[in-house]
C-alpha positions in Angstrom: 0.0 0.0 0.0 2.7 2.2 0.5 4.2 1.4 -2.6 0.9 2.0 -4.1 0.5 5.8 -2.7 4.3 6.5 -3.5 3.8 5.6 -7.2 0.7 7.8 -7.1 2.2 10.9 -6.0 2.9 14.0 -8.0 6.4 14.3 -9.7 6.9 17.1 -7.1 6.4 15.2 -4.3 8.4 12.0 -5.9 11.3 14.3 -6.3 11.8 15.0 -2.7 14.9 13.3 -0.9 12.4 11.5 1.8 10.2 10.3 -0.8 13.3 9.0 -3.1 14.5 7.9 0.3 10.9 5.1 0.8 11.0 4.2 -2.6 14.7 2.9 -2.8 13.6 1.1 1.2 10.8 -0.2 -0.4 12.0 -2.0 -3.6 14.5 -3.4 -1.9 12.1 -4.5 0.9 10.3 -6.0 -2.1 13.2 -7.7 -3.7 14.2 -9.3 -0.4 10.7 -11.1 0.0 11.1 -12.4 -3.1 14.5 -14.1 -2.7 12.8 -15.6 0.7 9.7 -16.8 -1.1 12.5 -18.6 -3.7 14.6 -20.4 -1.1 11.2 -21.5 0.5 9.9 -23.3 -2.5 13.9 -24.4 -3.0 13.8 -25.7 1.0 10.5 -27.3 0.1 11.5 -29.4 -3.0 14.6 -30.6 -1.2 12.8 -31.8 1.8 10.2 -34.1 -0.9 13.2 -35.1 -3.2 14.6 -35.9 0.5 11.4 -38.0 1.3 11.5 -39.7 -2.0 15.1 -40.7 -1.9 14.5 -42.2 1.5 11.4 -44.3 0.8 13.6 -45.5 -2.5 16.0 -46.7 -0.1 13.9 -48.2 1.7 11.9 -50.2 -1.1 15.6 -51.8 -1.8 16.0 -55.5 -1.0 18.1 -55.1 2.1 20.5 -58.2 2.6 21.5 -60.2 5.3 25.5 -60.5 6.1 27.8 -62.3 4.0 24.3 -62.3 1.2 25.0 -59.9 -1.6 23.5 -61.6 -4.3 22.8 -59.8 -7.3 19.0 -58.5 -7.5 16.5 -59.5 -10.4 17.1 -57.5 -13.6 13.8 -55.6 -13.2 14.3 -54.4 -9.5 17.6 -52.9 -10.7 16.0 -51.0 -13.8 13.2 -49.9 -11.4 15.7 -48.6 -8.5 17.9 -46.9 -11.0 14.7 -45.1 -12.4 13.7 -44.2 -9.3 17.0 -42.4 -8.1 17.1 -40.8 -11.5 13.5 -39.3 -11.0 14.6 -38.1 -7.3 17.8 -36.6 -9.0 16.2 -35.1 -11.9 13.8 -33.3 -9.2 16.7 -32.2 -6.7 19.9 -31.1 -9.0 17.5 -28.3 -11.1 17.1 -27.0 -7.4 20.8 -26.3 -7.8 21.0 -25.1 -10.9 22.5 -28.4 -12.5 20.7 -30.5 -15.3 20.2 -34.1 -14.9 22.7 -36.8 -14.4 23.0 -40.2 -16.1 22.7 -43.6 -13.5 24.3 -46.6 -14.9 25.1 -49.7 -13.0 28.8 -50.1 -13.0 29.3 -53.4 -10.8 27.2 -55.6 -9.0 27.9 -55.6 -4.8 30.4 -57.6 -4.1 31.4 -59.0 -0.6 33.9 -56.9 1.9 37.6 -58.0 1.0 37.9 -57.0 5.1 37.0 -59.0 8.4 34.3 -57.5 10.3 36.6 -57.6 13.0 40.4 -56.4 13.8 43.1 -59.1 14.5 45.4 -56.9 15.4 45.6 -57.7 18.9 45.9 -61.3 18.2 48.7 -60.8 16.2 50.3 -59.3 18.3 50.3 -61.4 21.2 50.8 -64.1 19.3 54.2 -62.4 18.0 55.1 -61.8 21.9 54.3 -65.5 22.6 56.8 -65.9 19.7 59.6 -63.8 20.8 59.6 -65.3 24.0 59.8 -69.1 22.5 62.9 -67.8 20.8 64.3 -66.9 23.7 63.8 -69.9 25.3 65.0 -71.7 22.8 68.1 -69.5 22.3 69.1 -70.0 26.3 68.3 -73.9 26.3 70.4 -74.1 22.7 73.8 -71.9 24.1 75.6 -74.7 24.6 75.3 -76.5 21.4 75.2 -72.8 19.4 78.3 -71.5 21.2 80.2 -74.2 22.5 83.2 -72.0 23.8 83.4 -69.8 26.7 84.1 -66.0 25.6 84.5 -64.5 29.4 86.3 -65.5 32.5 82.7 -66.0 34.3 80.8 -67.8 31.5 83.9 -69.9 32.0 83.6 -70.8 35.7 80.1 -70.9 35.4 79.8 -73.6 32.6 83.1 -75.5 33.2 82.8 -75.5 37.2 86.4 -74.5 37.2 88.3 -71.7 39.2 89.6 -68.7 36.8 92.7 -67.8 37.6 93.2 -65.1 35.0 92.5 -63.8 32.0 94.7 -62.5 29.1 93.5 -60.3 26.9 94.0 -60.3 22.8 96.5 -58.4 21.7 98.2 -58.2 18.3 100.7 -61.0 17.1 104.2 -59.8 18.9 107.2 -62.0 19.9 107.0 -63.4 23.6 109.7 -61.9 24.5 109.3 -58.7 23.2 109.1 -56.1 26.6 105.3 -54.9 26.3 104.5 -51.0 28.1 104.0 -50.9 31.9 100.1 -50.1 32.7 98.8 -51.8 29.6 96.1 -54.3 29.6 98.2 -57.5 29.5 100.5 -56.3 31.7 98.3 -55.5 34.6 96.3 -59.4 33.4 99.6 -61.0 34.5 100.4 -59.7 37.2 97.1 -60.4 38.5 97.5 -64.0 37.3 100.9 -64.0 39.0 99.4 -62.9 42.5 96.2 -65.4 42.1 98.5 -68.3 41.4 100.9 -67.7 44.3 98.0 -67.3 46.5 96.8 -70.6 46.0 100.3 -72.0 45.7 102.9 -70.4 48.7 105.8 -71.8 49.5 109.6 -72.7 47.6 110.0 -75.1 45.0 106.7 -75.1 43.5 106.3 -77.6 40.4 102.9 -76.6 38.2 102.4 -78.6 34.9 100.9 -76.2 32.6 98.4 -78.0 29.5 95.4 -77.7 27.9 92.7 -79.9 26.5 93.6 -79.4 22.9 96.4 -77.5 20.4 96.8 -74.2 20.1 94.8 -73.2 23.1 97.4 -70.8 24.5 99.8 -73.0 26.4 103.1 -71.6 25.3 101.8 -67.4 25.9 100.5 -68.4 29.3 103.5 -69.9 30.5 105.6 -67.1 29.2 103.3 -64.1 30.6 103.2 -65.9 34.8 106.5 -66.7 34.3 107.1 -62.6 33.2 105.3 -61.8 35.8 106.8 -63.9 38.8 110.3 -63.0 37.6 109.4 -59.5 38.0 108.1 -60.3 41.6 112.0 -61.8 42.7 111.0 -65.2 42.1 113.4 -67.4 40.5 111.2 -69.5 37.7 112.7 -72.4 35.6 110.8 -73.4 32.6 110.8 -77.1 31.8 109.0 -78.0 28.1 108.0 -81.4 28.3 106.6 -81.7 24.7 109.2 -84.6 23.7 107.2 -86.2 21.7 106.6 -83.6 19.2 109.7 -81.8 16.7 111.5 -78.3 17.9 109.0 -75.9 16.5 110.6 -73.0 14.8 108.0 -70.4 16.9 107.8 -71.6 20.8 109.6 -71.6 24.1 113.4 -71.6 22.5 112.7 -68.2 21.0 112.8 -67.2 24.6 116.8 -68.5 24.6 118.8 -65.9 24.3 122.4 -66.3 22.1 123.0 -69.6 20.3 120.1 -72.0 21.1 120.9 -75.7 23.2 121.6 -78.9 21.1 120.5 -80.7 24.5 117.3 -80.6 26.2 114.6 -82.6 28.0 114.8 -85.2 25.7 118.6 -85.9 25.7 118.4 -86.4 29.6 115.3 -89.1 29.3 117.4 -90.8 26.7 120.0 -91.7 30.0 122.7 -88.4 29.0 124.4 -87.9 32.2 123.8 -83.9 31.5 123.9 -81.5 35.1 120.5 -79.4 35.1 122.7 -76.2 34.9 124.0 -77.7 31.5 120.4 -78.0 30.2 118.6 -74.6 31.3 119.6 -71.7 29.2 119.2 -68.1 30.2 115.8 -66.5 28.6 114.9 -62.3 27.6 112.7 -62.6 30.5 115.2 -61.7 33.4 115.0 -64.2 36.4 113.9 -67.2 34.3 115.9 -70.2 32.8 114.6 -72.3 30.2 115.0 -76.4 29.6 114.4 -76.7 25.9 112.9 -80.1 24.6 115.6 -81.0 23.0 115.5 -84.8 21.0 112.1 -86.0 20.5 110.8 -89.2 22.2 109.2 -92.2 20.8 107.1 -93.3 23.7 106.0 -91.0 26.8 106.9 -93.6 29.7 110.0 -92.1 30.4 107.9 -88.7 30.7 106.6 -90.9 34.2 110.5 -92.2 34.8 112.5 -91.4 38.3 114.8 -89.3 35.8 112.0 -87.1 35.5 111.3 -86.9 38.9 115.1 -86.1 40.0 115.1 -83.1 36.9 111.9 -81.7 38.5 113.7 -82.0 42.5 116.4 -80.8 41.1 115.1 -77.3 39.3 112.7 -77.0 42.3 115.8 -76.5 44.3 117.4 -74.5 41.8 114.3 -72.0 41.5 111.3 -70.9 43.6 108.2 -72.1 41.1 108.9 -74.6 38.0 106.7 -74.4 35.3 106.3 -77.6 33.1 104.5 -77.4 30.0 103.1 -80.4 28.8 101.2 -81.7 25.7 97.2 -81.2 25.1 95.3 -83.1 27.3 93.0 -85.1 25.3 95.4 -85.9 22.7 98.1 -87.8 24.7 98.7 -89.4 28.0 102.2 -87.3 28.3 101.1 -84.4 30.8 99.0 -87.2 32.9 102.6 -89.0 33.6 104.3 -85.2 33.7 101.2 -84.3 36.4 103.0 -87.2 38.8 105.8 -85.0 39.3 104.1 -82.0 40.0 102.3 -80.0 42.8 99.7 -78.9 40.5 97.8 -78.3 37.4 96.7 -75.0 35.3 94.9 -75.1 32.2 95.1 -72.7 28.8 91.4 -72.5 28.2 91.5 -69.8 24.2 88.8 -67.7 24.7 86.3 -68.3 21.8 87.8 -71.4 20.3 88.1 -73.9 23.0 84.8 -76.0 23.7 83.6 -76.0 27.1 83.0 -79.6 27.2 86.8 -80.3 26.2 87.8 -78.3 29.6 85.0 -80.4 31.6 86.6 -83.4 30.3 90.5 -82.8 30.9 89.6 -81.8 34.0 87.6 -85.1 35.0 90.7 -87.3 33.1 93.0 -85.3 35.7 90.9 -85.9 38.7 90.8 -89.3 38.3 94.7 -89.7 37.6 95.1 -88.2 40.8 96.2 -84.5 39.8 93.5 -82.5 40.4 93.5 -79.0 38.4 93.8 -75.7 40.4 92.7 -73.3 38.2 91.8 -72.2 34.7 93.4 -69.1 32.3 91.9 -67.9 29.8 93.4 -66.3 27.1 92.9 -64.1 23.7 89.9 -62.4 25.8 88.4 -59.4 24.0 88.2 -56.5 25.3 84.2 -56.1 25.7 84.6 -59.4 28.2 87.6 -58.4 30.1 85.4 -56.9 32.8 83.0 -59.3 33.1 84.7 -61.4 35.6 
């Protein structure tokens, strides 16, 4: 109505700034009912095309789990027409013409359980860790037959560790090593650990080991280092007879021209003084009897000569070390062990089987000798401390 009686005014009365004023308010006003009126009939259509596209759902076959059968032909032609009727009625709304429905696969069964097995899988990979393990600690023995530290040692061979030398680079024995290093300090300690279980004068220790190359020869030389340094007088004896001079062993020790006589001369029945035989050594109080000949047979390893050698250098030094041959190769250190006080074993770090050790030691004990103690040697570093 206002409108209405604006429109009829005079021209004067339009052209005043009020009345220019209401008209501008008015159409606008006017314009904005209109846009509402729209979006109404829009809200409207939506809501039906809403109604429609649920009761089309709803007319569909709904399936039971793990069912997804294809539906009949016509079912699917009438479905699709009914969706593209409701879309036909909703996207003009929008402004966007109609859309084509086509069927592009049937429904096909989830490639996904209903439920997670995550958590199963995991515990079951726990349960699995832990069976390895197991396994691993029951299987130690067979996997890793060798003792690598001084306490796996005494723990698995039942034996007393004496010492333990560590691995160090290929050097001469009787090449002077720097005070305060590693093996240094390790035989000294093995030096103070044997005479604490062996005081006294005149000791006679037969050094062996249960097989070759498990370190005799560098043990022997090391405590015998190291009691010489203490004041003691040592007198190695090598009692391998039965095998050739080797060009790398206990005579590189000799210093000057090395001894034509040995061990084996003075088995044979040589009338040859004990002073005749030992030869002066790089490795200050210590005197070395070489081998010398080799030997046939070991009996006269078990001989009174043998016995009256060993008196004899017992008398001449404070501690006698005899190294013998491997344990569970020959019979030779059981008739040198007669002789002697008592027995240490060269247990190699890493190569020498455990069950070797627990068997020398047994053959000893039951010839009478027990063994003392254990060393072991070419330790590496990361197991030095564990001891």
């Amino acid at each position: 109505n206002q409108m209405a009686e604006a429109m009829q005014a005079s021209p004067a009365e339009q052209s005043t700034p009020t009345l220019g004023l209401l008209n501008t308010t008015l159409l606008k006003s006017f314009d904005l009912d209109l846009q509402r009126v729209a979006m109404s009939r829009k809200m409207d259509e939506l809501a039906n095309a809403g109604d429609r596209i649920r009761e089309a759902i709803g007319a569909t076959r709904k399936h039971e789990p793990g069912e997804f059968a294809a539906p009949a032909e016509a079912t699917r032609d009438e479905s699709r027409q009914s969706v593209q009727e409701v879309l036909g009625a909703v996207l003009p709304a929008y402004g966007t013409g109609g859309v084509l429905l086509d069927v592009v696969a049937d429904a096909q069964p989830p490639v996904f359980p209903e439920k997670s097995t995550r958590k199963k899988l995991a515990i079951a990979a726990a349960l699995g860790i832990f069976l390895l393990g197991a396994i691993g600690v029951g299987w130690r023995p067979i996997l890793c037959p060798s003792a690598r530290s001084a306490a796996e040692l005494a723990l698995r061979a039942r034996v007393q560790v004496l010492g333990s030398l560590p691995r160090v680079p290929h050097v001469d024995l009787w090449s002077p090593l720097k005070p305060g290093t590693p093996l240094v300090e390790a035989r000294r300690l093995l030096a103070d650990r044997v005479r604490s279980v062996l005081p006294g004068e005149g000791i006679r220790i037969l050094l062996t080991s249960p097989g070759p190359n498990d370190g005799r020869t560098l043990v022997a030389t090391h405590l015998a280092t190291a009691l010489g340094l203490r004041g003691e007088r040592v007198m190695l004896v090598d009692a391998c007879v039965r095998e050739p001079r080797p060009q790398v062993g206990l005579e590189s020790l000799v210093t000057g021209s090395p001894s034509a006589r040995g061990l084996g001369e003075f088995l044979s029945g040589d009338d040859v003084p004990l002073l005749d035989l030992a030869r002066c050594t790089g490795l200050g109080r210590v005197l070395l009897v070489p081998r010398g000949r080799a030997l046939e047979s070991p009996e006269p390893l078990g001989s009174t000569r043998m016995k009256t050698l060993l008196g004899d250098a017992s008398r001449a030094g404070s501690v006698v070390i005899v190294v013998g041959d491997p344990l569970l190769r020959r019979v030779d250190a059981e008739l040198v062990a007669r002789s002697c006080n008592a027995t240490i074993l060269a247990v190699r770090a890493g190569r020498t089987h455990v069950s070797d050790v627990r068997r020398a030691i047994k053959r000893m004990s039951e010839a009478g000798a027990p063994v003392i103690g254990a060393v072991l040697v070419a330790v590496r570093e990361p197991f030095m401390e564990i001891d």
